[in-house]
N, C-alpha and C positions, 0 to 999 in steps of 0.2 A: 525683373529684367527690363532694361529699357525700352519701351515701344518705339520702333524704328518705321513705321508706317502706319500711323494712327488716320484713323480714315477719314478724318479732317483736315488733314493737311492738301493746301491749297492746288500742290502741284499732282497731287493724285487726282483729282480730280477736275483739272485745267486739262492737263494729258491725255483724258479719257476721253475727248471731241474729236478726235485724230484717228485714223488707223494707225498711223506713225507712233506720234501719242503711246497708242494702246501697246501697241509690240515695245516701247520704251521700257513701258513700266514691266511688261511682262517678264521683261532679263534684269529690272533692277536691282531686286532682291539679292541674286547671285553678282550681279556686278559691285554692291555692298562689302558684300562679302569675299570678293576677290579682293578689294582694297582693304580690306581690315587683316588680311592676310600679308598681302606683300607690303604694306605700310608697316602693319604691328599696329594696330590702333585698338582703344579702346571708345565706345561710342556716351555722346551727353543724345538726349534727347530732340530730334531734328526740329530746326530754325520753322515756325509756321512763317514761313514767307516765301513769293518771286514763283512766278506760273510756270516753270520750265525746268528747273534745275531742283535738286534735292540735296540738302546743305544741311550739315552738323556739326556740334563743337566736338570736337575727337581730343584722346590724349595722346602722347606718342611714347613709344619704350621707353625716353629717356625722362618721362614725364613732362617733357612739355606742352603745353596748349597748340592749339591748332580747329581749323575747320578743312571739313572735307565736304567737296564740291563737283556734283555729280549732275553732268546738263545733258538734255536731252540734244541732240547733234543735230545744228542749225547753222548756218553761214555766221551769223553774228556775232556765235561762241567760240568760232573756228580759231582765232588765234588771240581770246583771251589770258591762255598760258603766256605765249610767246610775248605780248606787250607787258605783263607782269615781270617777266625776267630782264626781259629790259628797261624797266621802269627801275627795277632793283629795289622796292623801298620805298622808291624818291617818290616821297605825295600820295603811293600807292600801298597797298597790304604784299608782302613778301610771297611770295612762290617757293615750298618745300619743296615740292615734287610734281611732277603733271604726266600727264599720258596724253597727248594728244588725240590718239586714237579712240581713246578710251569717252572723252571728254571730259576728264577727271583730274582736278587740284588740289593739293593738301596746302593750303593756308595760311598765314599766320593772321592768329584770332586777336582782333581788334577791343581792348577791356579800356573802360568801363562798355562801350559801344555805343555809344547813344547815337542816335541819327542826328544830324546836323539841322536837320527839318523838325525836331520835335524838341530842341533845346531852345526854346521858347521863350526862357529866361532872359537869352540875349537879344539884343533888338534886333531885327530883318538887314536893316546897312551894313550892322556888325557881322554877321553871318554870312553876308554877300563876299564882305573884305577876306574872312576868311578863309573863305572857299578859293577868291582869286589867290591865294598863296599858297594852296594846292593846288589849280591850274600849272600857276608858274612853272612849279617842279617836273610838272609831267609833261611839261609842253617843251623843257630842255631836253628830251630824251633824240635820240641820234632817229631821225627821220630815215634816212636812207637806209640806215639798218632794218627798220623796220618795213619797210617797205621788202628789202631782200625778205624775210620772215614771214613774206607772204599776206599781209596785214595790207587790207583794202582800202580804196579811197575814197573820200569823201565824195568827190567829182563824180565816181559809178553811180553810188547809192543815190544821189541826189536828182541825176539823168533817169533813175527810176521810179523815183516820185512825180517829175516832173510828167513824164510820163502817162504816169496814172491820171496826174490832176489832170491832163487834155483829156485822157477819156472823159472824167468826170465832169467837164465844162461842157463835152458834147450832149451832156445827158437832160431831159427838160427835168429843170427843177420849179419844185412851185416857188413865187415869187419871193417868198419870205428870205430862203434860201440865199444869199448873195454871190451865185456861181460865178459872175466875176473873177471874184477872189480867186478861183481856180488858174484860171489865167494869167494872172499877176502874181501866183504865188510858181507856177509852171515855168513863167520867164526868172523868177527870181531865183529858182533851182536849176535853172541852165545859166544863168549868167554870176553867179555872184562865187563860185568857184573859180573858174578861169578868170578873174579879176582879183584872185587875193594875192596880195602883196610879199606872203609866206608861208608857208607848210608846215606844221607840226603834227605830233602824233596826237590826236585826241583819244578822250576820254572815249566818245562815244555815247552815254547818255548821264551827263554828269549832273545830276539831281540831288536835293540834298537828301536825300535819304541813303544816295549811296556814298555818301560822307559819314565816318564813323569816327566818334572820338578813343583816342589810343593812349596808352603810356610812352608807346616809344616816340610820336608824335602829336600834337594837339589833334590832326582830322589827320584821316587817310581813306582811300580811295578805293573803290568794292566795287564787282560787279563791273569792270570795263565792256564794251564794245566799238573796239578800236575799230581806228581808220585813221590816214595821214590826209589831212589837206585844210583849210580857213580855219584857222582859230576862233575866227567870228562864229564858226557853226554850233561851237561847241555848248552860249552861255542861255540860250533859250530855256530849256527845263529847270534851269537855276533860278532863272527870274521870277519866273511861273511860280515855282513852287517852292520858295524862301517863304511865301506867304502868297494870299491870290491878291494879284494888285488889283484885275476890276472889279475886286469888294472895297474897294475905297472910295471916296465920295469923288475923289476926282483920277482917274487912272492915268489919264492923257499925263498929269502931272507927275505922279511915283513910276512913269514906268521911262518917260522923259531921264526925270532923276536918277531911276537905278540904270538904264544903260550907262548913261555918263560917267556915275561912279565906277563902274565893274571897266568900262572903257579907259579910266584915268590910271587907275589900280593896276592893268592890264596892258598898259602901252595901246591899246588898239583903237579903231577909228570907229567912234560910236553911231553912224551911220550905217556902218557895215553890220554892227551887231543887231543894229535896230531891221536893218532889211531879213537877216536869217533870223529874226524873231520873227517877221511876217512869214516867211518860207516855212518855218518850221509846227508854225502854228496849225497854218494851211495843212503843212501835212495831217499833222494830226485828223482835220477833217477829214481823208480821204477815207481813212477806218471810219470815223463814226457813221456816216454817211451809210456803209454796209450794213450795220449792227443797230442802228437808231430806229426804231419800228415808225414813231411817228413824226421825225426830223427834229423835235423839238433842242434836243440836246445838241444838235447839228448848227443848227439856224441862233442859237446862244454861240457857241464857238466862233461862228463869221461873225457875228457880230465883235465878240472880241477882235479877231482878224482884221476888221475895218480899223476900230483901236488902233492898233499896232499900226496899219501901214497910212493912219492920220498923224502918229507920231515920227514915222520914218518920212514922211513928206512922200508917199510915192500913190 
């Protein structure tokens, strides 16, 4: 019988840090199994991946493939059904069925799947390109609609970053630290939403891992965490992590480059995308900063940060 909760799986044990968390896990077992009932599913062995959600390849009555997709109940996750259904396909993995309430998606399974971040074989610009061509698709989807569907905006989330980053500029850091950055990355999350030129539905954290290769499509798009507002916000995790650009001998230059590229490919003003690369990097500090025992790892990140906003000119 297939082990459905082998005790190495990442999200049992990510979960367990919570009292939330813990009560999650504590009904998942039966919430499994309430979806294998009203679905009809038969179970493959669940995905070891992603801190929060508990994800398997299922069969369905009629024999077809599929994943089932089981999140622990978060703001973030709150209207990833809904942007699926109206994504339709386009750029993204299809939506069988969902429960909202529940937290819960049936799928359609992405084969061969490889991650778009580990197909290696293609060079980093070519993977960039084709990433922007699943943007595109998803960035056509009806905004307004999504917006009625209850799907948040970029502009909130961003006023709550920036947020954080003024606590954390007020805070003494030892000098290494370039808390600065806090500040410029704080203006740059209040101002570079109310200056975009248009609104799309994003991705929400469009990385290349959550790019999968398909038959029905070359890439397709997993794991959303929608929001409608700058398209510019969207292409940070992509850059970052197509490959790490400050391991090149010169970054100031690949990272100049790949905005431009993903900018030209994208219609968009490579300026813009280069500012919400500083903004979003910055964010990122604000977690490590809690979790970093000895800043080390903190004080390497601004520093990339500086990077970033010497290529943005700011």
């Amino acid at each position: 019988m297939t082990e459905l909760f082998p005790p190495t799986l990442p999200v049992l044990n990510d979960m367990r840090r919570t009292a939330d968390g813990r009560a999650w896990l504590a009904g998942l077992p039966a919430l499994v199994e309430t979806m294998r009932e009203r679905w009809q599913l038969r179970f493959g062995a669940p995905y070891h991946g992603g801190s929060c959600s508990w994800v398997a390849p299922v069969e369905r009555a009629d024999g077809t493939t599929a994943v089932l997709k089981l999140t622990w109940p978060h703001p973030e996750a709150r209207t990833e059904g809904a942007a699926l259904a109206l994504w339709d396909g386009n750029g993204a993995v299809r939506v069988y069925e969902r429960d909202a309430a529940l937290y819960a998606l049936l799928l359609e399974r992405c084969e061969p799947g490889t991650e778009l971040g580990r197909a290696e074989d293609i060079p980093a610009d070519d993977r960039l390109l084709l990433a922007t061509d699943v943007l595109r698709r998803l960035w056509s989807a009806d905004t307004e609609r999504a917006r009625a569907l209850g799907v948040g905006s970029v502009r909130g989330v961003a006023a709550e970053w920036a947020d954080l980053a003024d606590q954390r500029a007020d805070r003494d850091w030892p000098a290494e630290l370039d808390a600065g950055l806090f500040r410029l990355g704080s203006r740059l999350l209040r101002d570079l939403p109310g200056s975009a030129q248009r609104e799309v539905l994003v991705h929400g954290d469009f990385n290349p891992g959550n790019l999968l290769s398909a038959r029905r499509a070359p890439w397709l798009a997993i794991d959303a965490k929608p929001m409608t507002g700058d398209p510019a916000f969207e292409l940070w995790p992509l850059l970052e992590q197509v490959d790490d650009p400050f391991a090149h001998p010169d970054p100031h230059h690949v990272l100049r480059h790949r905005t431009a590229l993903v900018a030209e490919a994208l219609d968009e003003d490579p300026a813009r995308i280069r500012a919400w690369s500083v903004a979003r990097h910055v964010e990122y500090v604000l977690w490590s900063v809690e979790e970093d025992e000895d800043l080390g790892r903190s004080v390497q990140m601004m520093r990339q940060a500086r990077i970033l906003a010497d290529v943005a000119e700011l």
